[in-house]
DRENDO-1510 file (C-alpha; in Angstrom, 1 decimal, always signed):
<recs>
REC; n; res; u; v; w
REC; 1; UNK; +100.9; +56.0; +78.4 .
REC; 2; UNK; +104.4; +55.0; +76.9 .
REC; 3; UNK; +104.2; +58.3; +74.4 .
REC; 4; UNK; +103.3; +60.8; +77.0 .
REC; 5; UNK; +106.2; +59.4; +79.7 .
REC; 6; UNK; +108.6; +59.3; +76.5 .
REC; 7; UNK; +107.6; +62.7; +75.8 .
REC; 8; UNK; +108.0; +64.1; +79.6 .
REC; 9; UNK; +111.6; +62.6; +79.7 .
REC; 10; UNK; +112.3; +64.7; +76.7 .
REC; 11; UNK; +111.3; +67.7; +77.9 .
REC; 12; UNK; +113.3; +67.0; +81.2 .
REC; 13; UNK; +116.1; +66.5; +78.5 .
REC; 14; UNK; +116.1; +69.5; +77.0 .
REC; 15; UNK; +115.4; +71.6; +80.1 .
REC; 16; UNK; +119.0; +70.2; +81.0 .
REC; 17; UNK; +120.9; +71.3; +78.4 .
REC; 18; UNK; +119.0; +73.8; +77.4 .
REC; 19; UNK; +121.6; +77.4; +78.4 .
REC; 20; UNK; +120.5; +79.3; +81.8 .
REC; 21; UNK; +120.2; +82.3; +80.2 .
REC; 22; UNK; +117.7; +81.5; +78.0 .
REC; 23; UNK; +115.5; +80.7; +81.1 .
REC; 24; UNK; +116.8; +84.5; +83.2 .
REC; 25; UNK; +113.6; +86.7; +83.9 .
REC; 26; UNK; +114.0; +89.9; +82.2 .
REC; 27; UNK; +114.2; +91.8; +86.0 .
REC; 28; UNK; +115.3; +90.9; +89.4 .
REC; 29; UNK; +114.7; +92.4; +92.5 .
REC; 30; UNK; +116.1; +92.4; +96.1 .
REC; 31; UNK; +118.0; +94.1; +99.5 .
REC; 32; UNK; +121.0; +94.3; +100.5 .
REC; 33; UNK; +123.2; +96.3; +102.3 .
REC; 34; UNK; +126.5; +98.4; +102.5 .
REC; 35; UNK; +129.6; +96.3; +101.8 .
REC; 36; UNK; +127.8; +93.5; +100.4 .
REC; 37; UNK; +127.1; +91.8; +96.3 .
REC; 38; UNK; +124.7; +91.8; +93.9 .
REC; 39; UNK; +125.2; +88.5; +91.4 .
REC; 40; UNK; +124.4; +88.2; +88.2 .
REC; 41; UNK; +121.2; +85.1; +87.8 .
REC; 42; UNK; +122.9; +82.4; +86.6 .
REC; 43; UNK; +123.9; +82.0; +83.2 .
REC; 44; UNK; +124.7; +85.3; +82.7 .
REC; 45; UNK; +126.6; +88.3; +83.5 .
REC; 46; UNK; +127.1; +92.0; +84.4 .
REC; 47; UNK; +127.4; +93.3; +81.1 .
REC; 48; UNK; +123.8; +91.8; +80.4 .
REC; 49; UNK; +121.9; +94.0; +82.9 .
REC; 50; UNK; +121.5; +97.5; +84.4 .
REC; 51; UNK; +120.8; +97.9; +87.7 .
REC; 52; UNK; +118.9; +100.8; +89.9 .
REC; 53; UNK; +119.7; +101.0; +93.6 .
REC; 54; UNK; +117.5; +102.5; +96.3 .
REC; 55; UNK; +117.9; +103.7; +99.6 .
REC; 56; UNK; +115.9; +101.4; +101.8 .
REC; 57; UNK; +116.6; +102.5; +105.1 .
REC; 58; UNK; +118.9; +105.4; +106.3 .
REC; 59; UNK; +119.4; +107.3; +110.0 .
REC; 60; UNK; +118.8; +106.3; +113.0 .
REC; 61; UNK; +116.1; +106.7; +115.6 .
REC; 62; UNK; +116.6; +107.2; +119.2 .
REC; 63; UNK; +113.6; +108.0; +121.1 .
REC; 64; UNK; +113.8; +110.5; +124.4 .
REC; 65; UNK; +116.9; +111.4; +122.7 .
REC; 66; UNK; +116.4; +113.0; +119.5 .
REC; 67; UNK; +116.8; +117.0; +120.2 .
REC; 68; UNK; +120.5; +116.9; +118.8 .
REC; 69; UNK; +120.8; +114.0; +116.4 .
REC; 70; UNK; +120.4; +114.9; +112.6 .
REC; 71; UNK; +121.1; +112.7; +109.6 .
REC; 72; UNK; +124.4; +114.7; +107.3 .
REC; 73; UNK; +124.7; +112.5; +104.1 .
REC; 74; UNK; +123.7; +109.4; +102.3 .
REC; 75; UNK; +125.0; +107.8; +99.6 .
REC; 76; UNK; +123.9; +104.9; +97.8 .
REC; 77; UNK; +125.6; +103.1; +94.0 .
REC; 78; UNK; +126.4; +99.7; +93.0 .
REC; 79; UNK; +129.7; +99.6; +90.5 .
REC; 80; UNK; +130.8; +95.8; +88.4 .
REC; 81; UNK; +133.1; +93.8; +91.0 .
REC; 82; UNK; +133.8; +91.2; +88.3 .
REC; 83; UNK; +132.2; +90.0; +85.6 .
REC; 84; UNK; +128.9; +88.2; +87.6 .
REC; 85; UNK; +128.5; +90.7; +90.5 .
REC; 86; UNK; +128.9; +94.6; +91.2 .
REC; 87; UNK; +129.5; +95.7; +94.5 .
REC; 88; UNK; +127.2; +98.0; +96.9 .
REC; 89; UNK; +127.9; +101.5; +98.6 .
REC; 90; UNK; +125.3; +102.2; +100.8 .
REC; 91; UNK; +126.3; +104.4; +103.5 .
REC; 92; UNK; +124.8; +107.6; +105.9 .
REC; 93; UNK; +126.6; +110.0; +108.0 .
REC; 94; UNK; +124.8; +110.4; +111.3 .
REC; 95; UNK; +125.2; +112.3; +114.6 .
REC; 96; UNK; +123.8; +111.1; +117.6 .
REC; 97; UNK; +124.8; +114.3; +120.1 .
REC; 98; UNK; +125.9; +117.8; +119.4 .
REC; 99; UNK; +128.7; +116.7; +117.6 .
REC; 100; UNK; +130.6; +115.0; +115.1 .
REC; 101; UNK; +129.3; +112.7; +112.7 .
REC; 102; UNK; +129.7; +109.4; +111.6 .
REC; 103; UNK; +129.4; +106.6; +108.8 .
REC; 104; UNK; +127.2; +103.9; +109.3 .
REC; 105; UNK; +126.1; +101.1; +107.1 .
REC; 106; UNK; +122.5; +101.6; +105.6 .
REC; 107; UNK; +120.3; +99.8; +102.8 .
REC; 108; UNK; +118.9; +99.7; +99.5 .
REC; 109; UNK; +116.4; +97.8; +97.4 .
REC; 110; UNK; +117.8; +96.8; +94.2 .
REC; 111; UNK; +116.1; +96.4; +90.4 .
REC; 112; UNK; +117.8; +94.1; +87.6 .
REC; 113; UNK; +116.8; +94.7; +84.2 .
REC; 114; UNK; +118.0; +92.9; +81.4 .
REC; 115; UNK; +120.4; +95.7; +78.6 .
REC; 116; UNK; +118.0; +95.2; +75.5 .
REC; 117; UNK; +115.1; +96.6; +77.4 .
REC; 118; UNK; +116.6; +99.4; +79.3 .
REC; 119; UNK; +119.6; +101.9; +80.3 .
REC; 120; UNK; +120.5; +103.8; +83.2 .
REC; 121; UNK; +123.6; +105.9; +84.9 .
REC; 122; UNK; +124.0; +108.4; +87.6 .
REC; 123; UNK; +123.4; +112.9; +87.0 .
REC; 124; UNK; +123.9; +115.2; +88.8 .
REC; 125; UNK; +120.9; +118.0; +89.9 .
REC; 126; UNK; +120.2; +119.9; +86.5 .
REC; 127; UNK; +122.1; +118.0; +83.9 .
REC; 128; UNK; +119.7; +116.9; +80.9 .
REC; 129; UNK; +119.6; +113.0; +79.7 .
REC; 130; UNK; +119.1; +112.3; +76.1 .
REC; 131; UNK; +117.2; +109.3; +75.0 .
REC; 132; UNK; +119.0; +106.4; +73.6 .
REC; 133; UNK; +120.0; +106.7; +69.9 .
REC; 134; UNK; +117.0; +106.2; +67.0 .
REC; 135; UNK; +114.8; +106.5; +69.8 .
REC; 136; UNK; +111.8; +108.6; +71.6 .
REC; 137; UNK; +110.5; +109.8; +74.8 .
REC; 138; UNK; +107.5; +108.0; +73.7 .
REC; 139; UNK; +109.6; +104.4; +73.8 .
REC; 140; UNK; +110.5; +104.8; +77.7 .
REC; 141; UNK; +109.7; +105.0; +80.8 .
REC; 142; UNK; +111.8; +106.6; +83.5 .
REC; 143; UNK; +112.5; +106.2; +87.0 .
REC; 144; UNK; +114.9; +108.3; +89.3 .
REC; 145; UNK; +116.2; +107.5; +92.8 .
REC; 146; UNK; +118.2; +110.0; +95.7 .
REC; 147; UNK; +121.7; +108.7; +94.6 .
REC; 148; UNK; +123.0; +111.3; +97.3 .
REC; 149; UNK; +122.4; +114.1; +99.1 .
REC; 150; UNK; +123.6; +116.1; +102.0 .
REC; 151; UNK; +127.0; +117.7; +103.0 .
REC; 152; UNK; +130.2; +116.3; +105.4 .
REC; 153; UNK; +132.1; +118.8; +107.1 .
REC; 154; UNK; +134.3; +117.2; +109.5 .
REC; 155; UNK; +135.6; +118.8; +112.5 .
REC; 156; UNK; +132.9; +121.2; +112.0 .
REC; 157; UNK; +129.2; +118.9; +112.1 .
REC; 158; UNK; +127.8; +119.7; +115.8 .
REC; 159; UNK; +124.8; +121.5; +114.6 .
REC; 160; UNK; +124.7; +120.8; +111.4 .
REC; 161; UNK; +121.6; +118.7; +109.6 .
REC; 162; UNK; +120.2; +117.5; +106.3 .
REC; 163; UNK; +116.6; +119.1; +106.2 .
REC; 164; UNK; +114.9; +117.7; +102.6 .
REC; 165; UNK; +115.7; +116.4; +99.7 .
REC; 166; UNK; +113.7; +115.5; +96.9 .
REC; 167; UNK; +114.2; +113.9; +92.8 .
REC; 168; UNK; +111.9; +114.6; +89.7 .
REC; 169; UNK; +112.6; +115.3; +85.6 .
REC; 170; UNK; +111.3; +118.2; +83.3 .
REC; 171; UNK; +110.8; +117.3; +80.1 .
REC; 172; UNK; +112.9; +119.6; +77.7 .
REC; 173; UNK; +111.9; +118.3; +74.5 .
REC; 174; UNK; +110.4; +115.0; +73.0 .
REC; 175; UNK; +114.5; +113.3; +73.5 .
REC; 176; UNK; +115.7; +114.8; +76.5 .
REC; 177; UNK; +114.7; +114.9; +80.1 .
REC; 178; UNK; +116.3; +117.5; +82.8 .
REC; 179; UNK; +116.8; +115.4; +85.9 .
REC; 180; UNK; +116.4; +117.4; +89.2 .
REC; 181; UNK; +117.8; +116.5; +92.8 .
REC; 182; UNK; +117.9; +119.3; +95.5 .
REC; 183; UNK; +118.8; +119.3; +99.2 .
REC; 184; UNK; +118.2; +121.7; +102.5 .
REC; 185; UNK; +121.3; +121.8; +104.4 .
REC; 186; UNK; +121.9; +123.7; +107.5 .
REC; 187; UNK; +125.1; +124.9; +108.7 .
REC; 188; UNK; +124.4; +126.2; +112.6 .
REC; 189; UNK; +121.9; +126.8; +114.5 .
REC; 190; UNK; +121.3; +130.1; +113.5 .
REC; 191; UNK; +119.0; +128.5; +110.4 .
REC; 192; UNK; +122.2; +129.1; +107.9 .
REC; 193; UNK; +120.6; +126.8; +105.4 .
REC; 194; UNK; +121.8; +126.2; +101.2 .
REC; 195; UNK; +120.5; +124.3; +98.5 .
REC; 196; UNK; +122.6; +121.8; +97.1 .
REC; 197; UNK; +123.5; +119.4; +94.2 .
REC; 198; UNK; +121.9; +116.4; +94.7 .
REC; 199; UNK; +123.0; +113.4; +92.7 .
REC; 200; UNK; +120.1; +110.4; +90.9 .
REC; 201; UNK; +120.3; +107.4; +90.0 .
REC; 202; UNK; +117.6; +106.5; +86.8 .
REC; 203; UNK; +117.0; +103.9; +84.8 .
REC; 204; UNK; +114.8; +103.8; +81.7 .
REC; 205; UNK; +112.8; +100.7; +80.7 .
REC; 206; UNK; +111.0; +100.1; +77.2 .
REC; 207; UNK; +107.4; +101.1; +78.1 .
REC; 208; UNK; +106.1; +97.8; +76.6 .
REC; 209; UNK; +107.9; +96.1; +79.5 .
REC; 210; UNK; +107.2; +98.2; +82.3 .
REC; 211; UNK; +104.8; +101.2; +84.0 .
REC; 212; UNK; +105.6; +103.6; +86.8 .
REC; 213; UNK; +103.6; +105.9; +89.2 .
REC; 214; UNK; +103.6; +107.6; +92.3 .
REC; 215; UNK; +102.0; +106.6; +95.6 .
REC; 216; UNK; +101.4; +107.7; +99.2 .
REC; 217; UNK; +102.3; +105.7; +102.2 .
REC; 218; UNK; +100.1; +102.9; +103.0 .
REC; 219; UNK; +98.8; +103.0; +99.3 .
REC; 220; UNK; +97.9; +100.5; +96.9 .
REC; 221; UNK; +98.9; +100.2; +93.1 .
REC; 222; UNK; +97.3; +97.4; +90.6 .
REC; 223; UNK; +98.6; +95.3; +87.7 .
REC; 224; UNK; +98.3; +96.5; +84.3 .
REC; 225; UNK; +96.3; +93.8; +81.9 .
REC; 226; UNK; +95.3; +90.6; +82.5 .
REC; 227; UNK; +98.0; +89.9; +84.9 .
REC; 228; UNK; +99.1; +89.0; +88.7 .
REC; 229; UNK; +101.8; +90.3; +91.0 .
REC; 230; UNK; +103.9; +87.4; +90.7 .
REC; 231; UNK; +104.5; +88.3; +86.5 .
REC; 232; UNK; +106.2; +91.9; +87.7 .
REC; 233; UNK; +109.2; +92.7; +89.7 .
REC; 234; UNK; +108.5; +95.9; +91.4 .
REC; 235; UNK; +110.5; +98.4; +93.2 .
REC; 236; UNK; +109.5; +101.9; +95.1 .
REC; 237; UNK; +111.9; +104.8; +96.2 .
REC; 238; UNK; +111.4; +108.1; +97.9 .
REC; 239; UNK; +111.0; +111.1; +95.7 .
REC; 240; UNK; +110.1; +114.1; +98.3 .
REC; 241; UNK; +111.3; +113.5; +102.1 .
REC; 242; UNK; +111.3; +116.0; +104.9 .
REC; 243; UNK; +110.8; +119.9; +105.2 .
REC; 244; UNK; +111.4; +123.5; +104.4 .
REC; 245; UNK; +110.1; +126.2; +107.3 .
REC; 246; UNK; +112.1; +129.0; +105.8 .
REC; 247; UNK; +112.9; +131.3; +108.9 .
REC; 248; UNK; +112.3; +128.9; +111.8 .
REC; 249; UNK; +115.3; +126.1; +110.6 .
REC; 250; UNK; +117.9; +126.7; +113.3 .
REC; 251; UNK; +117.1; +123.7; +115.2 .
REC; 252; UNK; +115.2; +121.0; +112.8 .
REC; 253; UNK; +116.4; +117.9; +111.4 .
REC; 254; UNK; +116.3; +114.8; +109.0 .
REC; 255; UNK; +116.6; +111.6; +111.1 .
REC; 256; UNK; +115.5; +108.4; +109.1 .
REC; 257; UNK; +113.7; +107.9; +106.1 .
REC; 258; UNK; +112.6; +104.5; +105.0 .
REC; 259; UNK; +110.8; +102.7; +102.0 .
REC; 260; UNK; +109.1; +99.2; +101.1 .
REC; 261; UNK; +106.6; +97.6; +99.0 .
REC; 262; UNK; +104.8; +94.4; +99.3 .
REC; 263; UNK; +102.2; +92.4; +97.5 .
REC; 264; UNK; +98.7; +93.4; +99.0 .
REC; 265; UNK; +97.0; +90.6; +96.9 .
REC; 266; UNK; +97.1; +88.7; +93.9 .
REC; 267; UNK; +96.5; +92.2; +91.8 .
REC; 268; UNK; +98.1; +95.1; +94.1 .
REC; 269; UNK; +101.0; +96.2; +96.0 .
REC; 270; UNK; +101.5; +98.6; +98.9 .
REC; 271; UNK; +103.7; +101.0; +99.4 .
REC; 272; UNK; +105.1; +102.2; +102.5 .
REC; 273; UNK; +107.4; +104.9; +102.8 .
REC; 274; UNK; +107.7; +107.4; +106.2 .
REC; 275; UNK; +110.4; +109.5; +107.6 .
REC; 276; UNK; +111.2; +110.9; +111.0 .
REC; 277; UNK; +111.7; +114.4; +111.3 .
REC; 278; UNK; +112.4; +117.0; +114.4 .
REC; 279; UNK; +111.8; +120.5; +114.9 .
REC; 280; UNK; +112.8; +123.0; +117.4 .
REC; 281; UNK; +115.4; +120.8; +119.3 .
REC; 282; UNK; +112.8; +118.2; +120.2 .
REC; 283; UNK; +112.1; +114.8; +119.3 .
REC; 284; UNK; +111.1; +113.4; +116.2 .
REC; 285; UNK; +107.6; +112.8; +114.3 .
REC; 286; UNK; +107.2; +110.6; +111.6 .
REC; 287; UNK; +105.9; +111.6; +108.2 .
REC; 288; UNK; +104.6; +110.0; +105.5 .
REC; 289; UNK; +106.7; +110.2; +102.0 .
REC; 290; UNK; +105.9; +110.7; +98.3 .
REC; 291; UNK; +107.1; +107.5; +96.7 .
REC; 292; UNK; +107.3; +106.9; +92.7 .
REC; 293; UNK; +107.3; +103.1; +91.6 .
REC; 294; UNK; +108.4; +100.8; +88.8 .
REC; 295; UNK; +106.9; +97.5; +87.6 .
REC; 296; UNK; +108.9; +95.7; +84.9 .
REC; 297; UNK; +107.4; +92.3; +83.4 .
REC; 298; UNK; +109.6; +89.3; +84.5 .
</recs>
């Protein structure tokens, strides 16, 4: 009995002054919203991780009402404050009447994943990423999240409307991906509608760390190997959200798109993702979105 008390204060011991970091999961998730700060887990600091933000929930709804709102512009990034926290832009441009826009605070679901298993930055639609140096497609997976997309036009937004917007990659040869993030934009409502430059956030995580796939709303997703929900942290993001009807766009709209996950037993998620969407000057339905997901072991 002495031995095995002697043996439990010295692993209490150790556990003390053994460094934080050493003890950090290799990924974090969480939520938070425009304005506010990521930190760092204890022990460490910014320059340890990189870190994907999502839009969680953007636009409004306002039911009875909808037949002139439209959702302009989101933005979403999270840039170093100081050396143990970044700060977090997550913001949409909204009407509520024919008129003008404006700002509002939204929300994003965040991923931290530790520097020696991963990389990430911000492109613009069309611009190619390489793979890091002495490395493969075949070492990575990727991910890509809406960073932004839509148009501001002040003095000038009282029929105007973000209609779809959407993020994927081509693969352009066995070290470089093509990352892709278009946007439907209407200027009047005489169905004068562009595409746009979209900008994505993307991360890429060593594939013996991590797995990705897409999902429906209301869908479920399992574990890989012999493993439970609690070893992953998991984060989903819109990848296709709203509509084209080429011809008839004078009067539709993006309102609100939103996204979650949550653990639908010991072995699963679900993912939910819907947005709300109007046509012909009327009120809004709501949809349900194509969502893409990444699981990174803690």
């Amino acid at each position: 009995m002495l031995t095995a008390h002697v043996r439990l204060v010295l692993v209490a011991v150790l556990s003390l002054i053994t460094p934080s970091v050493a003890m950090a999961a290799n990924a974090v998730v969480g939520t938070t919203y425009h304005g506010q700060t990521i930190t760092a887990p204890p022990g460490t600091s910014v320059s340890d991780w990189n870190i994907l933000v999502v839009p969680k929930y953007m636009g409004y709804t306002e039911i009875g009402s909808e037949d002139d709102n439209a959702l302009l512009r989101f933005e979403v990034s999270a840039s170093p404050l100081n050396n143990v926290a970044w700060s977090v832009w997550a913001r949409f441009k909204y009407r509520n009447s024919s008129g003008p826009g404006t700002w509002y605070a939204g929300s994003v679901d965040f991923l931290l994943v530790r520097k020696t298993l991963s990389a990430a930055g911000t492109l613009t639609h069309g611009e190619n990423l390489a793979v890091p140096s002495g490395t493969s497609m075949a070492d990575w997976n990727i991910i890509v999240s809406p960073a932004s997309a839509g148009f501001e036009e002040p003095s000038a937004e009282f029929d105007n409307a973000l209609l779809r917007f959407s993020t994927s990659y081509t693969i352009v040869d066995n070290f470089t991906w093509q990352l892709q993030a278009p946007y439907k934009f209407r200027y009047s409502n005489q169905g004068l509608s562009f595409v746009g430059a979209g900008q994505v956030n993307y991360l890429l995580v060593s594939r013996n760390a991590s797995f990705t796939g897409f999902a429906s709303d209301g869908q479920t997703f399992a574990t890989q190997g012999n493993t439970a929900v609690s070893d992953w942290s998991v984060l989903v993001l819109p990848s296709s959200v709203g509509f084209e009807e080429v011809g008839s766009e004078g009067d539709n709209a993006l309102l609100r798109f939103e996204s979650t996950v949550q653990a639908f037993d010991s072995y699963r998620w679900q993912a939910f993702g819907s947005y709300k969407y109007r046509n012909h000057n009327g009120s809004g339905f709501w949809y349900g979105e194509t969502l893409s997901y990444i699981a990174v072991r803690n």
